[in-house]
N, C-alpha and C positions, 0 to 999 in steps of 0.2 A: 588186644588184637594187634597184630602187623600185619602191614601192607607192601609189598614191594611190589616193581614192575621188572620187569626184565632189560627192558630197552633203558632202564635207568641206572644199571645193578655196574659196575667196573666189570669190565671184563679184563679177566689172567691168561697168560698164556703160560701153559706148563714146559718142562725143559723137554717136552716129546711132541709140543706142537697142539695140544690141543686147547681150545678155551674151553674156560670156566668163570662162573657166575656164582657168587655165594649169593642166592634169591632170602634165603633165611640162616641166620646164625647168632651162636651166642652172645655174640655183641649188640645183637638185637634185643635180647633179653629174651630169647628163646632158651629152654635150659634142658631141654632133654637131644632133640634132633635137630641136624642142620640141614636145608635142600640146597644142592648144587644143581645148575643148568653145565649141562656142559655140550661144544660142538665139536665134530669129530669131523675131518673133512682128508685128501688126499694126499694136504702137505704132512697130517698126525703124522706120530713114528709110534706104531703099536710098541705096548711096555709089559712085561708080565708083574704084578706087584701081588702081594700077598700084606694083609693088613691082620692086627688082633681086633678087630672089629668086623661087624656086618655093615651089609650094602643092602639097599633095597631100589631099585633099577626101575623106570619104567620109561621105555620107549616112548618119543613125543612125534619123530619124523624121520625118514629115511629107513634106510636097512643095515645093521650090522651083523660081527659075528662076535659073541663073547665064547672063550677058550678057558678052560678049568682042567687042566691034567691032562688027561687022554680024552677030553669032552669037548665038544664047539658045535652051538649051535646057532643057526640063522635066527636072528631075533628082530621083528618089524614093528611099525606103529601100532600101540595098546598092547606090546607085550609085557609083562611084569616078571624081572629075574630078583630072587634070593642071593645073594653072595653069603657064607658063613665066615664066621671070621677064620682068618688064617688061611682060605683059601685059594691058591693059587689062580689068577684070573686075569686075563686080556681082552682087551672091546677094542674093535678096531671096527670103521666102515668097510662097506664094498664101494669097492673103485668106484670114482667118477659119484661118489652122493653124499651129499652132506647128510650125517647120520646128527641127531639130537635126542637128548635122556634127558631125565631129573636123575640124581644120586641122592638116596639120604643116609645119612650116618650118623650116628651119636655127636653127639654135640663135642668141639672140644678136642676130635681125635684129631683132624687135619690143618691143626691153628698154623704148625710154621709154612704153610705153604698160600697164606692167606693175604699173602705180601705181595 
């Protein structure tokens, strides 16, 4: 079993502004999925990224909007989004609210950015 807390976990700041929390990862000795905390507030700079992995998303606080191609929808607390891999996708806040998620991904895919 692992344990982590949040208020304990490093927090990173990404080169578009946002933090992240590795709450569970490989280096834990977790071997298949890793959870990311991540916050989203009105300094973030939205980024479009596409990965060969899946995302699985689930709304903690606030309101955002994630963008997939010609798709964007408003996603609030207890929403749950799929991301496929490769698929083209953006999560940005609405003005003026700190937005917060979990993200999980396979274990292993986002090591160089763990620094």
């Amino acid at each position: 079993m692992i344990r982590t807390k949040l208020s304990k976990v490093k927090e990173i700041k990404t080169p578009h502004g946002k933090k992240v929390r590795w709450l569970i990862s490989k280096e834990m000795d977790a071997p298949n999925f890793e959870m990311r905390h991540f916050t989203i507030t009105d300094e973030s700079q939205p980024s479009e990224e596409a990965h060969p992995w899946e995302h699985q998303v689930y709304v903690l606080s606030g309101e955002g909007i994630i963008k997939s191609g010609d798709t964007e929808i408003k996603v609030e607390s207890g929403d749950a989004i799929y991301i496929a891999p490769n698929e083209p996708h953006l999560v940005q806040n609405l003005p003026q609210q700190e937005f917060t998620f979990l993200c999980i991904i396979p274990a292993g895919c986002e090591d160089r950015v763990k620094k």
